[in-house]
C-alpha positions as CSV (number, residue, x, y, z in Angstrom):
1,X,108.8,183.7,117.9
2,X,108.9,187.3,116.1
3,X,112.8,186.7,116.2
4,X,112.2,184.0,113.7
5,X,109.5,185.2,112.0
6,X,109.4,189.1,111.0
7,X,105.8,190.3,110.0
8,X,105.1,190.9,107.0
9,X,106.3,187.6,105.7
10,X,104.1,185.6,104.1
11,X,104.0,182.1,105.5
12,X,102.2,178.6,104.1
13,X,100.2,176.5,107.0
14,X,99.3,173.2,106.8
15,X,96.7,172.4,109.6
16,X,94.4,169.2,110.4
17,X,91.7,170.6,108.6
18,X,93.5,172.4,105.7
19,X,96.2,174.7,104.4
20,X,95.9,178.3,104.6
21,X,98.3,181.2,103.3
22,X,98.7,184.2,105.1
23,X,100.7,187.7,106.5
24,X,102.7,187.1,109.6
25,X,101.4,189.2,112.5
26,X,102.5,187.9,115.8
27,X,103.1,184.7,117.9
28,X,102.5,184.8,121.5
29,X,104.9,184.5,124.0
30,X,104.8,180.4,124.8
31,X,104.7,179.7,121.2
32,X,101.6,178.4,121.1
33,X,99.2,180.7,119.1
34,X,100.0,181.8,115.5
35,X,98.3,185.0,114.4
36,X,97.7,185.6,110.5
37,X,95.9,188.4,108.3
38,X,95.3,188.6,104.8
39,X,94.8,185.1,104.8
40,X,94.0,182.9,101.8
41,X,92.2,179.4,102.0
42,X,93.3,176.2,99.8
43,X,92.3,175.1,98.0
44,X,89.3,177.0,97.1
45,X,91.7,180.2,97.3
46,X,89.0,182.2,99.5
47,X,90.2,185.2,100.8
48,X,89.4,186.2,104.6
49,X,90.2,189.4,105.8
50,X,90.9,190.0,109.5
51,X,93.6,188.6,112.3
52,X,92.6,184.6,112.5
53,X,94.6,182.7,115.3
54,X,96.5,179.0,114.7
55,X,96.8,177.3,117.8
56,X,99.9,174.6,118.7
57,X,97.5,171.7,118.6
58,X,96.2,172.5,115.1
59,X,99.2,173.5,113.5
60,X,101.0,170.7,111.6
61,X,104.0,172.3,109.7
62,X,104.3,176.3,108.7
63,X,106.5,177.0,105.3
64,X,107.8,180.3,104.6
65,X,107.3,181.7,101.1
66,X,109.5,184.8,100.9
67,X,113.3,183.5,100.1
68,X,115.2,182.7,102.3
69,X,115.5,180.5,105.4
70,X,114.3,179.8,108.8
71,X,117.0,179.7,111.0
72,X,115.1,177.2,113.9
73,X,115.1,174.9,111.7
74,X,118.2,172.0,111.5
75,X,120.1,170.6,108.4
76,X,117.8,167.6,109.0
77,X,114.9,168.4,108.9
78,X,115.8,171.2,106.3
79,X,116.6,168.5,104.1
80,X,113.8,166.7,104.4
81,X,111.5,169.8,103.7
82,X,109.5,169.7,106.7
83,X,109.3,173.3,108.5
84,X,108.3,172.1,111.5
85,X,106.8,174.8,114.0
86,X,104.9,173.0,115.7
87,X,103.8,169.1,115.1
88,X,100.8,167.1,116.4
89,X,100.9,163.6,114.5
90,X,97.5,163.0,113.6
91,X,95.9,159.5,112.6
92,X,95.4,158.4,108.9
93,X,91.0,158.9,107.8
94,X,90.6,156.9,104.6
95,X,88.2,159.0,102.5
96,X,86.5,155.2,101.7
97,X,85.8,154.4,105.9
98,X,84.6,158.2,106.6
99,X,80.8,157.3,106.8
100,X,78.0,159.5,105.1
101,X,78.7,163.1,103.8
102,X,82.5,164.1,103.3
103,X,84.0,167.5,104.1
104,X,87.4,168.9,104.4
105,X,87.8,168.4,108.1
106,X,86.1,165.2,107.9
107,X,89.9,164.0,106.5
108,X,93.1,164.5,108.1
109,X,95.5,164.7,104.8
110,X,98.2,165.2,107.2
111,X,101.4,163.8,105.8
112,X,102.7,161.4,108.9
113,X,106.3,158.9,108.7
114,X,105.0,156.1,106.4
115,X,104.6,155.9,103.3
116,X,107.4,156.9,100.8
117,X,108.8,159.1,104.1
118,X,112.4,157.1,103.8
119,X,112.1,158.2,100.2
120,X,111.0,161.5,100.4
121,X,114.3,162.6,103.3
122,X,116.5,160.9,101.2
123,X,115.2,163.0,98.0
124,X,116.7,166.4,96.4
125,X,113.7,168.6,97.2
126,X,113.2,171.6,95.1
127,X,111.0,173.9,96.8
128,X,109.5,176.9,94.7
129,X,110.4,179.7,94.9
130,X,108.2,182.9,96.0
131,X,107.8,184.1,92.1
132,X,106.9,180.7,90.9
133,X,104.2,180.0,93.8
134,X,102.8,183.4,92.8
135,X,102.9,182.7,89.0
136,X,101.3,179.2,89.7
137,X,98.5,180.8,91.7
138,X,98.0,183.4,89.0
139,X,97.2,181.1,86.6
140,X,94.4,179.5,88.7
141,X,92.7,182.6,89.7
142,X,93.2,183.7,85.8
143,X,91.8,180.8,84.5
144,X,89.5,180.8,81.6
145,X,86.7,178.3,81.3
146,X,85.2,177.0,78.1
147,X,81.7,176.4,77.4
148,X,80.6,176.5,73.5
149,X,82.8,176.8,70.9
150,X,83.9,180.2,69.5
151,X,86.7,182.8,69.2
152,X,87.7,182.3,73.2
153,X,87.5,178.2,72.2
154,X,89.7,178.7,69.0
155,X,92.4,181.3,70.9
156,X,92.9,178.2,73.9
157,X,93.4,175.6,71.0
158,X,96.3,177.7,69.1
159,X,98.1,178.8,72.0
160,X,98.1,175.0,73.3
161,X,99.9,173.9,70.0
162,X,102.2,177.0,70.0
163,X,103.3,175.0,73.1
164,X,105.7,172.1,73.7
165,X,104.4,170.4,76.6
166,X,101.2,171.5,78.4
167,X,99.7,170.3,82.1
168,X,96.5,168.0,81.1
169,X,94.0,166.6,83.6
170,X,90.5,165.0,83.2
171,X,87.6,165.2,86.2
172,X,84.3,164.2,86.4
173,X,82.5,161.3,86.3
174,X,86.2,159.3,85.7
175,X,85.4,155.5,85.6
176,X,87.6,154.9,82.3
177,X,85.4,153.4,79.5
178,X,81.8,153.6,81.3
179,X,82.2,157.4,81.6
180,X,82.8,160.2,79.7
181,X,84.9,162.8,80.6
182,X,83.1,166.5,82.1
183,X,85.8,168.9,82.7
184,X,89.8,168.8,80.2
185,X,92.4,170.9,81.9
186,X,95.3,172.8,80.1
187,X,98.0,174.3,81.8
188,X,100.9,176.2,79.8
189,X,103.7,178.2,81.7
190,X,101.2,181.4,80.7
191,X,97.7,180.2,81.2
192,X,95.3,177.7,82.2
193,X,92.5,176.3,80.0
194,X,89.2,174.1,81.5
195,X,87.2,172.7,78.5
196,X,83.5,172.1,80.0
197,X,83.3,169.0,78.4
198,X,79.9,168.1,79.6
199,X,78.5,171.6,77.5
200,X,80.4,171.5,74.6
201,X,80.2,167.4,74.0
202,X,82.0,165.8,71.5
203,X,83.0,168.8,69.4
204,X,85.9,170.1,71.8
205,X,87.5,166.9,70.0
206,X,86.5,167.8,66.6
207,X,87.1,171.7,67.1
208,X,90.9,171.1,67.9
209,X,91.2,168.7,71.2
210,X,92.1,165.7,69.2
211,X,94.6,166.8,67.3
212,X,96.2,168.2,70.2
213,X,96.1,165.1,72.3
214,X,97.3,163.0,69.1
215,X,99.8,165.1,68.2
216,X,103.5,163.6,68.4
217,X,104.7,167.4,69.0
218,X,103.0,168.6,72.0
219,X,103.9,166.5,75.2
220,X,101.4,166.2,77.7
221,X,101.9,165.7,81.2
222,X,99.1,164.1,83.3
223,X,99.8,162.2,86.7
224,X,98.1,158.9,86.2
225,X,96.9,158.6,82.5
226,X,95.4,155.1,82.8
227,X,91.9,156.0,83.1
228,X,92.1,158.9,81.4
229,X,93.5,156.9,78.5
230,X,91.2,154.8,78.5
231,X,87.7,157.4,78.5
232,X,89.3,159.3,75.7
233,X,90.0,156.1,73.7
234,X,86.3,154.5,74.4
235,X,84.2,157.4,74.3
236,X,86.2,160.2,72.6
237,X,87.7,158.1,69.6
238,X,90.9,159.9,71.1
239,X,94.1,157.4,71.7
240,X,96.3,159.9,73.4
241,X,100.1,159.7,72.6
242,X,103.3,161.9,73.8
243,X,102.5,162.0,77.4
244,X,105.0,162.6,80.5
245,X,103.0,160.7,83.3
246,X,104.5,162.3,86.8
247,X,103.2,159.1,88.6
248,X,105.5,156.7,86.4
249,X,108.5,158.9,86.7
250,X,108.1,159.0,90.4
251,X,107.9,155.2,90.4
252,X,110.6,155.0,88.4
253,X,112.7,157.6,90.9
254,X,112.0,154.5,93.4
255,X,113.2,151.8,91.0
256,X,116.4,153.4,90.5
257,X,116.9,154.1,94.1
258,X,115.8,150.9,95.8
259,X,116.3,148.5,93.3
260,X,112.4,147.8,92.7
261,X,109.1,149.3,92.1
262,X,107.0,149.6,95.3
263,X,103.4,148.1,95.6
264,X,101.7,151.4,96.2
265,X,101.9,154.2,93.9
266,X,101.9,158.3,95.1
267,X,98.9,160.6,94.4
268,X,99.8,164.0,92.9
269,X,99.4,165.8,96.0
270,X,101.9,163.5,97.5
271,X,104.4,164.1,95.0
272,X,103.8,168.1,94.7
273,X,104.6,167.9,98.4
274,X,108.0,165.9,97.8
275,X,109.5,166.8,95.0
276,X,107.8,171.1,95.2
277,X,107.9,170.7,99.2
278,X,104.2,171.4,99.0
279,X,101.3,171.1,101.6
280,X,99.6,167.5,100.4
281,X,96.0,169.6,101.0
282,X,96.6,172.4,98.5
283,X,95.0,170.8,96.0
284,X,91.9,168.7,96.3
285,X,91.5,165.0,96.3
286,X,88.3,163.6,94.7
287,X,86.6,162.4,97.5
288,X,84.6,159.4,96.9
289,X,82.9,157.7,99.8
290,X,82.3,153.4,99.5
291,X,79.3,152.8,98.1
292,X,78.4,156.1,96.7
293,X,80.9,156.3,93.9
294,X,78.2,157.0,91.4
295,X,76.2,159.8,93.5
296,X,79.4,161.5,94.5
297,X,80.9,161.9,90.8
298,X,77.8,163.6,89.9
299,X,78.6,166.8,91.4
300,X,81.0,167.3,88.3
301,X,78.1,167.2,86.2
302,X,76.4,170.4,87.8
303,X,75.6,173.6,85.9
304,X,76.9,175.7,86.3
305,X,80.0,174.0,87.8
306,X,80.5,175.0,91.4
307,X,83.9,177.8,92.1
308,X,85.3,175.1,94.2
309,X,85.2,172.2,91.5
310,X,86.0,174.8,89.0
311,X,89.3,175.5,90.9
312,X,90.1,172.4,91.9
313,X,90.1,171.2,88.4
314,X,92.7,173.7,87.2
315,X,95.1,172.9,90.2
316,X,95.1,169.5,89.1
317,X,96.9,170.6,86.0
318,X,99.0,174.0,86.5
319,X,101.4,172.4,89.0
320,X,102.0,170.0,86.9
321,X,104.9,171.5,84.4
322,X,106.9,172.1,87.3
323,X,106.7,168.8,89.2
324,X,108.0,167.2,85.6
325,X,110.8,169.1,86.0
326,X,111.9,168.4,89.6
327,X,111.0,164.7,88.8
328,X,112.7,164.4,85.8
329,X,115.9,165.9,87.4
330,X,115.7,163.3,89.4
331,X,114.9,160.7,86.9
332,X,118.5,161.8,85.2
333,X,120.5,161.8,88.2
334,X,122.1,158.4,87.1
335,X,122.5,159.5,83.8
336,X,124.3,162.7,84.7
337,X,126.4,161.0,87.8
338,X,128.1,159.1,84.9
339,X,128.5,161.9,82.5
340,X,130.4,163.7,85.2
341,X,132.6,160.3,85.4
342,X,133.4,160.4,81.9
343,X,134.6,164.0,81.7
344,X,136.9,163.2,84.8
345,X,138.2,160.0,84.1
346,X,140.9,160.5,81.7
347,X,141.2,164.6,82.9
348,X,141.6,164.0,86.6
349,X,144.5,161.1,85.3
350,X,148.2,161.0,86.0
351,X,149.6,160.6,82.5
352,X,150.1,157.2,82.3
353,X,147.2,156.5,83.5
354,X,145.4,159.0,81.0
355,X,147.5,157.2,78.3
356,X,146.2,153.8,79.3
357,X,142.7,155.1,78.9
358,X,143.2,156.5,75.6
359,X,144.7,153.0,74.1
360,X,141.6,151.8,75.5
361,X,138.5,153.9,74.5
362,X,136.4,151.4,74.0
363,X,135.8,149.8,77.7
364,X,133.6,151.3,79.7
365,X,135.6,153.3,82.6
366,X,136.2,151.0,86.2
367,X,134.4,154.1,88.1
368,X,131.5,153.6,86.3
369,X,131.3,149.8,86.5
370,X,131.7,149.8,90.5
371,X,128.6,152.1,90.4
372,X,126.9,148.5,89.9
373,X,128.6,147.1,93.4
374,X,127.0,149.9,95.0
375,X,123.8,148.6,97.7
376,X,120.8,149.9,97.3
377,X,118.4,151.2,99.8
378,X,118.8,148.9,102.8
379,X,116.3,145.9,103.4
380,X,114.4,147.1,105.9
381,X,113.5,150.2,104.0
382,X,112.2,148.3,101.4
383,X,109.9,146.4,103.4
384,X,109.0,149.7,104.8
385,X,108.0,151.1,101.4
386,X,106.5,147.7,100.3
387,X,104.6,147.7,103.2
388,X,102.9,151.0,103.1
389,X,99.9,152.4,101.4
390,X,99.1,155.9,100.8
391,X,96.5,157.8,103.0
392,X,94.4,158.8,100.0
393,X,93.4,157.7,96.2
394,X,96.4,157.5,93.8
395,X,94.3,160.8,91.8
């Protein structure tokens, strides 16, 4: 398949037991092995030097991160923002039935025709572009961590309130009100901050974290604030305003489109993989096995905090600023469909018409009203999406 893929490119593959980034080299001649070098692993963002092979039975979709576009693939499916190379449909592994110790290939995060997979063809994807995946993954190998408070601890705090709206997410020990929170991530377009809560205690809050997460200025956007509401209220005297919460808009995307809110709502890897065409496995999901919720949350607690948590934590937050963005487009599509109507209603006119509408100003144009006769997404997709539940936690 070098006639589709030219080496040197720099592709993105999701597999059944993770997602790895590398340098095209070669595929062989049946099109069913995939040779990389340079290639990075997600998300723990391990480098592995070498040629590693990808074989058709492994190999779930393969994106392409230089601009530009594959030519194999068809409007369809190009539209849907699914590159596939080469698909094996694996089965749904709740990370609640896996029994005893969890690890990466222990769950297929695969993303199969389900859940939210009318909604996510019939979606405007916007997939990054090669700069911004670079700049995102800069920030998370840049990151700075935060353990006392200091000069380091002070510099985070000022340039988060130079900032509009910052990426926030909380990890740990997260049970809302009968925990308290271990790790508070910061992302800003420039750089990524991860407060070690469980070393610096309560005066992160009092040194400047408080007044940031009060503030009425500084928007912060979190995907699922509920429990992380509701820790920072009960144990951190913090009551959190100004926040953008991805999971809400993209339930509200749904709303608008179907005419009602589904049962189930999407985790943040779900959405980074709609809205920012994203593997769902390049992040981590907190994976917390039945009846050892307790024993597994603990591992947030270690010191020092393992690479791999440490990482994960900041990914939680630095995609964040850009998935507002693409879901917030969306959220304004209405908005802006009858905007356009109102700037061509009385210009597109023949002049009595266009006279008519000026005598009458005040009524709201016929174009927009029959927006309201318009069906929304057929029944039997909306018992599709009420029916279905996500493969994973809604983290």
């Amino acid at each position: 398949m070098d006639g589709q893929y030219s080496k040197g490119q720099r592709l993105l593959v999701e597999t059944t037991v993770g997602t790895v980034e590398g340098v095209f080299y070669s595929m062989d001649p049946g099109h069913n092995r995939l040779t990389l070098t340079k290639v990075v692993l997600h998300p723990s963002g391990k480098k592995r030097d070498g040629f590693y092979h990808y074989y058709r039975n492994e190999v779930i979709t393969v994106r392409i991160l230089d601009p530009g576009s594959y030519a194999g693939v068809s409007t369809e499916n190009e539209a849907a923002g699914t590159w596939n190379l080469m698909r094996k449909v694996q089965p749904k592994v709740h990370a609640d039935k896996v029994p005893g110790k969890v690890t990466e290939s222990d769950v297929v995060m695969n993303s199969m025709p389900g859940y939210g997979h009318r909604r996510h063809t019939a979606m405007n994807h916007g997939k990054l572009s090669e700069q911004e995946y670079d700049a995102l993954n800069k920030l998370v190998k840049n990151h700075v961590l935060i353990t006392h408070v200091g000069d380091v601890f002070r510099k985070a705090v000022e340039d988060i309130k130079a900032e509009p709206s910052v990426g926030l997410s909380m990890d740990g020990t997260m049970f809302g009100r009968y925990s308290k929170a271990s790790l508070v991530s910061f992302a800003t377009p420039s750089c990524a901050f991860l407060f070690d809560i469980y070393s610096l205690g309560d005066a992160a809050f009092d040194n400047g974290l408080r007044d940031i997460l009060e503030s009425e200025k500084i928007e912060k956007v979190i995907h699922n604030c509920r429990l992380v509401s509701d820790c920072l209220h009960h144990k951190h005297r913090v009551t959190i305003c100004n926040v953008f919460d991805t999971q809400v808009a993209d339930l509200m995307v749904t709303q608008q489109r179907c005419g009602q809110f589904p049962r189930c709502v999407r985790s943040l890897p779900q959405c980074l993989n709609i809205y920012l065409n994203l593997p769902e496995n390049l992040i981590s999901h907190q994976q917390i096995r039945e009846g050892y919720a307790v024993l597994d949350s603990l591992q947030w607690n270690k010191q020092p905090l393992p690479m791999k948590l440490e990482i994960a934590a900041v990914k939680n937050s630095v995609f964040l600023l850009q998935l507002r963005e693409k879901i917030h487009q969306e959220l304004m599509r209405p908005f802006y469909q009858c905007v356009d109507i109102f700037l061509s209603v009385v210009r597109d006119a023949d002049q009595p018409e266009a006279s008519e509408h000026q005598a009458n100003d005040a009524r709201v144009p016929i174009d927009l009203l029959s927006l309201n006769d318009r069906p929304k997404m057929a029944v039997a997709d909306r018992k599709t999406l009420q029916s279905s539940v996500p493969n994973l936690s809604a983290r």
